[in-house]
C-alpha positions in Angstrom: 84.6 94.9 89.1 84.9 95.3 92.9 86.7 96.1 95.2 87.9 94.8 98.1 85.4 94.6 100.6 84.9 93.7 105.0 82.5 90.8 103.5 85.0 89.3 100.9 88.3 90.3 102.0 89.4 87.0 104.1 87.7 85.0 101.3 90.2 87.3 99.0 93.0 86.0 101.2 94.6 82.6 100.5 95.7 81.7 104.6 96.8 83.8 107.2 100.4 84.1 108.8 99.9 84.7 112.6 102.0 86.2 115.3 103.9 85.1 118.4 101.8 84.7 121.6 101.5 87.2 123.8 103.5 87.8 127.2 103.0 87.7 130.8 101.3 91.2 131.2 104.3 91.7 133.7 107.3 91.5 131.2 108.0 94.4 129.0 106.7 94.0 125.6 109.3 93.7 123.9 110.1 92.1 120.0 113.2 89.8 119.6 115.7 90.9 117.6 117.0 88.7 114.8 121.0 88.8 114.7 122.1 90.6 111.2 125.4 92.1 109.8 124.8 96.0 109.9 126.2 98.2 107.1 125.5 101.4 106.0 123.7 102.1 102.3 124.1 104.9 100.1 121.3 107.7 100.4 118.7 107.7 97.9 115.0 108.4 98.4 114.5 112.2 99.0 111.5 114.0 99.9 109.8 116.8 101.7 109.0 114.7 104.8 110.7 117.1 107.7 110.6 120.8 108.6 114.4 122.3 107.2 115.7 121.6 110.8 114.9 118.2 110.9 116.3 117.3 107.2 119.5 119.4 108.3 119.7 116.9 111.2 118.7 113.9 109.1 121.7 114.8 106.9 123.7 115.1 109.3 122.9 111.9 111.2 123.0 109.9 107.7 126.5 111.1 106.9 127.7 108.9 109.9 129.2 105.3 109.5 127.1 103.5 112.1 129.0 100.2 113.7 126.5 97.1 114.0 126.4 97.6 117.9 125.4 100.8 117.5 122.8 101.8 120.3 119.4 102.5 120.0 119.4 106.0 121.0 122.1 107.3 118.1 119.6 106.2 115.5 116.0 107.2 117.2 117.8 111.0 116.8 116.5 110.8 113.3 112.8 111.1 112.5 110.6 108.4 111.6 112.7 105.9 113.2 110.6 105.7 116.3 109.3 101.6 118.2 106.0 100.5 118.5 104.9 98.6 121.5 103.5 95.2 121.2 100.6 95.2 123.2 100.1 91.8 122.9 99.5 89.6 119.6 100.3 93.0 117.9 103.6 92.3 115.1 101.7 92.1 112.5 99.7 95.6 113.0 103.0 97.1 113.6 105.1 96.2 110.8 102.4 97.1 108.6 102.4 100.3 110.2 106.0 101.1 109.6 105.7 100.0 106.3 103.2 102.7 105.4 105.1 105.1 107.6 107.6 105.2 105.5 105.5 105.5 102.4 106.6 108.8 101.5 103.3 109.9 99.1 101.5 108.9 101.9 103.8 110.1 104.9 103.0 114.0 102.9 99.6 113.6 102.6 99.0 112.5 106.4 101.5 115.2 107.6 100.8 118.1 105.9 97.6 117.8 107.3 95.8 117.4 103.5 93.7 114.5 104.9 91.4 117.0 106.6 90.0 118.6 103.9 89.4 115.3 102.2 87.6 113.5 105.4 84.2 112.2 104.2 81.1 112.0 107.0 78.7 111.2 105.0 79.2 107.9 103.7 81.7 106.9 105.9 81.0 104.2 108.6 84.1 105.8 110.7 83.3 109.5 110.0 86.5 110.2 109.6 87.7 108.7 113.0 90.1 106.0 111.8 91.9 108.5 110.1 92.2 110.8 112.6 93.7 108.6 114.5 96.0 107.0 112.1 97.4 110.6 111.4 97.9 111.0 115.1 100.3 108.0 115.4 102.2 108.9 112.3 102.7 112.5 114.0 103.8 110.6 116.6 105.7 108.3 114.4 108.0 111.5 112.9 108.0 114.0 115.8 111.8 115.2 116.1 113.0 114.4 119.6 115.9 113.8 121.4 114.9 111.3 123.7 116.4 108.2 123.4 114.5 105.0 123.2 110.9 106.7 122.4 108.3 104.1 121.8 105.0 104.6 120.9 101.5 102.0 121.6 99.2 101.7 119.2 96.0 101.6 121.7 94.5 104.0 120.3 94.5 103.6 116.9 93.4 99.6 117.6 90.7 101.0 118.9 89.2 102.4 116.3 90.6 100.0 113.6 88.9 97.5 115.4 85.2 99.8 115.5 85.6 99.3 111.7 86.7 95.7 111.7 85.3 94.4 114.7 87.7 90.9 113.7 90.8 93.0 115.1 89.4 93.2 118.6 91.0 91.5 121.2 94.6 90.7 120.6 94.4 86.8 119.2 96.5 86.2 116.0 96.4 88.1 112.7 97.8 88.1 109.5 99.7 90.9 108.0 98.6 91.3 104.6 94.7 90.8 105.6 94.9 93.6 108.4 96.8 96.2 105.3 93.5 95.3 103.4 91.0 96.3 105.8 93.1 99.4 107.0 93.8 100.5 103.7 89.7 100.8 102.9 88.9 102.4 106.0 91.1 104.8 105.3 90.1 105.5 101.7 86.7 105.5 103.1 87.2 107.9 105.8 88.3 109.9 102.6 86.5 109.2 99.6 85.8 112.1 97.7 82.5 110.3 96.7 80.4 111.6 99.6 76.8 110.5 97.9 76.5 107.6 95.6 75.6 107.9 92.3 72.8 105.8 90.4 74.6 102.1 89.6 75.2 101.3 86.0 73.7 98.2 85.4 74.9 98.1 81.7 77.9 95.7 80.6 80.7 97.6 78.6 80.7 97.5 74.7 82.9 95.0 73.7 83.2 96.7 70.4 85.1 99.2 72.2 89.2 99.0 71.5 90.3 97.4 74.7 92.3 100.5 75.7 88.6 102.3 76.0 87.3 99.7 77.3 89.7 100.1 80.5 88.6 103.7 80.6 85.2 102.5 80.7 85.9 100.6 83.4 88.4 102.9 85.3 85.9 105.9 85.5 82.6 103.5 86.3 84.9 102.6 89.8 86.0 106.1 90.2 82.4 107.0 90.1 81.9 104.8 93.4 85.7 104.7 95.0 87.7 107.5 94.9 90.4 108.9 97.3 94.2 109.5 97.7 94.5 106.2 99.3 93.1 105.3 95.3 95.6 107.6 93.7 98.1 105.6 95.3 97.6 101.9 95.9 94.8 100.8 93.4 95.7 99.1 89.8 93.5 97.8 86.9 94.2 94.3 86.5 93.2 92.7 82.5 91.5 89.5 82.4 91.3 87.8 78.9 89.2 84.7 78.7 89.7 83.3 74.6 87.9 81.0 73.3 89.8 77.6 71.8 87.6 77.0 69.1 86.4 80.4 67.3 89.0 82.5 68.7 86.4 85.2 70.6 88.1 87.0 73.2 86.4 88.5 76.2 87.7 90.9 77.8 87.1 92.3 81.6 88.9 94.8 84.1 89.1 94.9 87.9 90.4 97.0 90.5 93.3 95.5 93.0 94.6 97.0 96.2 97.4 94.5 95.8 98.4 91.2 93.7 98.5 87.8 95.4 101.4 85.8 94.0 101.9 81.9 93.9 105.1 80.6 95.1 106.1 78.5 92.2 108.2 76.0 95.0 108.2 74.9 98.2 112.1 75.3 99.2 115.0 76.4 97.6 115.1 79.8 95.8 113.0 81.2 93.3 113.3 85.4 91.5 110.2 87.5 92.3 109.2 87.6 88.0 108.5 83.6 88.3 106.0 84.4 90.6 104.8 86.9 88.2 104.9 84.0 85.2 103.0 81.7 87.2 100.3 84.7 88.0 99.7 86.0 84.8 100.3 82.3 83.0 97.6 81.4 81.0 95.5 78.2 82.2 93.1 76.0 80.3 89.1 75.9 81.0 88.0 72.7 80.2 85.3 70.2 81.4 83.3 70.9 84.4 85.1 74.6 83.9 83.5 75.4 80.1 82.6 79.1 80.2 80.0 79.9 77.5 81.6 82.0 74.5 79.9 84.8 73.8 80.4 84.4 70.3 79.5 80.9 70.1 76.9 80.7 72.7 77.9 77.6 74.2 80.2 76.6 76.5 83.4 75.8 75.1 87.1 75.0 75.9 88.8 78.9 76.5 92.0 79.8 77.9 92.5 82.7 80.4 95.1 84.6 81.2 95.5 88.0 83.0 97.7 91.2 82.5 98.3 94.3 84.8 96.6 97.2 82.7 97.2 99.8 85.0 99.8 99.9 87.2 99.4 101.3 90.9 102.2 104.2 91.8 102.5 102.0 94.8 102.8 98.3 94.3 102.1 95.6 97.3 103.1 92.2 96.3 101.8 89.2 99.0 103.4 86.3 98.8 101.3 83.6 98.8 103.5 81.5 101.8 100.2 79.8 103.4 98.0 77.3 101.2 94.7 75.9 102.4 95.0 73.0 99.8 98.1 71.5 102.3 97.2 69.7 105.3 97.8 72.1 108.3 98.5 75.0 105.9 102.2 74.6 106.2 104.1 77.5 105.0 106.6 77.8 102.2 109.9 79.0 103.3 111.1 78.9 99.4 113.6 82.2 99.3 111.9 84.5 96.7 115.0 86.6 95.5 113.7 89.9 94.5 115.6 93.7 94.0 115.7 96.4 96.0 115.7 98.8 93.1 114.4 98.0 89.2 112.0 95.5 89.1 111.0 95.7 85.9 107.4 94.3 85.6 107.2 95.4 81.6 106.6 91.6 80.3 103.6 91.6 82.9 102.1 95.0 81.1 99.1 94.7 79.2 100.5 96.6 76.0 102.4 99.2 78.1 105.8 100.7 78.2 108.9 100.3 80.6 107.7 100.2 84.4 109.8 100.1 86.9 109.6 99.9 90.4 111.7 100.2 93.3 111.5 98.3 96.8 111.1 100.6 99.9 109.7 98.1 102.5 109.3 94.5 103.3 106.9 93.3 106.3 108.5 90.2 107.4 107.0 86.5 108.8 109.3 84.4 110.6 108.5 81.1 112.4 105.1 78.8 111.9 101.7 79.5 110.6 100.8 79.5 114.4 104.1 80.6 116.4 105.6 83.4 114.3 106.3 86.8 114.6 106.8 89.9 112.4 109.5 92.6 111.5 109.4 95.2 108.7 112.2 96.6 106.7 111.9 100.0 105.5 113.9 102.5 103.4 113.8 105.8 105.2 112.2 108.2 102.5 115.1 110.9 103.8 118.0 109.3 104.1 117.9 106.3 102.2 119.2 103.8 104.6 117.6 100.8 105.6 115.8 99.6 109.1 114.9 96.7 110.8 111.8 97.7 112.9 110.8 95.3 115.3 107.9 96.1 117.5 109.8 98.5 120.3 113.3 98.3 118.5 114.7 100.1 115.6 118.4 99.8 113.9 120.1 100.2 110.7 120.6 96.9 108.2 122.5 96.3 104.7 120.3 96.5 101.8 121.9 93.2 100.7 119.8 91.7 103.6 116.6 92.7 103.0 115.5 89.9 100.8 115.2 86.9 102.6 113.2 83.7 103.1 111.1 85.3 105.6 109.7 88.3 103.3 105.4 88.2 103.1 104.0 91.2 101.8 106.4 93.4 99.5 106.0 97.3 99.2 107.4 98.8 95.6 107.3 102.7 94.8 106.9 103.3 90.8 110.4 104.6 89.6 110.3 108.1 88.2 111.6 107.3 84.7 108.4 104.9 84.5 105.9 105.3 82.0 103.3 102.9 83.0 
């Protein structure tokens, strides 16, 4: 049971999507914008986000039909829909960053100021710094204005993402979904509500425990090292079975994930989001060189396993797997994986659960080659409910209908209300 780590996190990560190059120092940094119908969407996602002024404006902006050449300036007027400058090499920090912007569980806890209470210097590497200055640039991020064409740089929160991940210094290529890992536990760090670690338990779980306690057992031994809101929020308990072929002994094990890597089950064409599920969770045959030992045999013997989502995270970030280190040159898949903006129900995934639902609210985007690309986000603003295409300095409004695309990498799904996972 681990969790993701600095030391095994790349390892964790099956190839890297990269951004475009940088520019001449003297041209504005500035994204290019990918040409896309523009309609407006129904509202949906409500929250607390803004002060009563700001959600009277919100409304009042979201109750206006937009037209597609609608300028800049109209749509910064509403919060949260603020650029971030590429700095150089920078996409994929900053279509992460929008992304979690618009996280709204997470958008509350960083504006309401409930971090600071929770800010851990003690067993923190950052003491607390990272955060600090992640909650500045989300301040930043939602501070009503009515400037027009306000965009933000993300200097100084590189800075100190890059004190905890030295990796991020200097502005060569990234990938996306490996930078969200290594933010996402600083930040939990900076805020871990462990602030002096307990004695390790070196025992293994009874496996005479029913498998729903033995999950506890296993959920409150990693709360007892890793707990935080960032945990409340992003971290499931994935269910590994391993059965053996020839007396039937099952063994059973449960880790943490802060997200799920999923296959691609093609290399072109289209393919729905669940068949990347089936081909995750599908069971696959140990045999030969791969033999575990059964524990009930005590020999090594041909097992199946197969894994299950035991607990299921309130938020939900699915990477997809575009980039394989098996193919020469890692070329990327550009198979379209069709997935829904609202009730993806990941029930036949569930180890034993009930319905679960989930409902897209941002896509961070990867267009071009493994080593001349660039990134764009999609989000659902948590007020309004209408959909953006943020792309590094420029922000405007999108259909829903065009959010999934062939160019989608790492998908971000809240858990619907109605769920019962």
């Amino acid at each position: 049971m681990t969790l993701y780590t600095r030391t095994n996190v790349y390892m964790q990560t099956l190839g890297g999507a990269h951004c475009c190059a940088p520019p001449p120092p003297s041209l504005p940094l500035i994204g290019v914008a990918t040409c896309r119908q523009t309609l407006s969407s129904p509202a949906g996602r409500r929250s607390s986000l803004l002060s009563s002024d700001s959600a009277a404006a919100a409304a009042s902006s979201s109750s206006r039909r937009r037209p597609a050449d609608s300028p800049p300036r109209q749509a910064a007027r509403l919060p949260g829909l603020t650029g971030l400058r590429n700095i150089g090499n920078t996409c994929f920090m900053n279509s992460v960053l929008q992304c979690l912007s618009n996280t709204r569980a997470l958008h509350d806890y960083i504006l309401r100021d409930e971090y600071s209470a929770d800010i851990n210097t003690t067993t923190s590497s950052m003491k607390g710094a990272l955060i600090r200055a992640f909650a500045t640039l989300m301040s930043d991020l939602w501070k009503k204005t009515d400037q027009a064409d306000v965009v933000l740089t993300t200097a100084p929160f590189k800075s100190q993402i890059q004190r905890f991940a030295p990796r991020f210094m200097g502005y060569q290529q990234q990938d996306a979904q490996e930078f969200l890992r290594y933010l996402l536990e600083g930040l939990h760090e900076d805020v871990n509500r462990v602030t002096s670690r307990p004695r390790p338990i070196t025992t293994d779980i009874d496996d005479s425990l029913s498998t729903s306690q033995q999950s506890m057992e296993a959920w409150k031994r990693f709360l007892r090292l890793e707990n935080s809101k960032f945990v409340d929020l992003f971290v499931g308990q994935l269910k590994s079975t391993l059965r053996c072929t020839v007396c039937g002994h099952a063994s059973v094990t449960f880790d943490p994930f802060w997200d799920l890597s999923l296959p691609i089950p093609s290399k072109t064409g289209q393919v729905r989001l669940q068949a990347c599920f089936d081909l995750f969770t599908k069971e696959e045959v140990l045999d030969g060189d791969e033999k575990p030992t059964c524990a009930k045999c005590q020999k090594r013997q041909r097992c199946t396993k197969g894994f299950s989502i035991q607990k299921f995270p309130r938020i939900l970030v699915v990477h997809l797997k575009r980039f394989s280190p098996q193919e020469r040159f890692r070329g990327k898949l550009g198979c379209a994986v069709d997935f829904p903006v609202s009730g993806l129900d990941l029930s036949p995934y569930s180890a034993g659960q009930g319905p679960c639902k989930y409902n897209l609210y941002g896509v961070a985007n990867h267009s071009g080659t493994l080593f001349s690309g660039h990134y764009t986000a999609y989000c659902q603003h948590p007020l309004s409910g209408d959909w953006y295409e943020y792309n590094d300095s420029r922000v405007r409004p999108i259909s829903s209908r065009t959010v999934s695309s062939s160019e989608a990498y790492v998908l971000f799904f809240e858990l619907a209300g109605s769920s019962h996972c």
